[in-house]
C-alpha angles and dihedrals in degrees: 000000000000121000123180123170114260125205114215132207136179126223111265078231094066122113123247096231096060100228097128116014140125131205123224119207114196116207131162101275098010149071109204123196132190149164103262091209097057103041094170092050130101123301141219114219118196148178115258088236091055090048096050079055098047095050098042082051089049103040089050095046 
């Protein structure tokens, strides 16, 4: 298994109290997403290139 160390961020858009709020990883070929309130949960792992579209969708809806 490959395991690389993955630093985590949350959106500055995110609310202090943590109901609703991802977390993005950045690696060399991946975008990793996950449910900041569950960091041991499952995991979505995208192409950069899926991830640009998914965020210009959501930021002009």
């Amino acid at each position: 298994m490959n395991t690389i160390e993955l630093t985590w961020f949350k959106s500055s858009y995110s609310s202090g109290s943590g109901d609703s709020c991802i977390e993005v990883a950045v690696a060399s070929e991946t975008v990793h997403v996950r449910d900041s309130k569950v960091e041991e949960g499952p995991r979505l792992s995208l192409a950069p290139a899926s991830w640009a579209r998914f965020v210009t969708y959501a930021a002009a809806g």
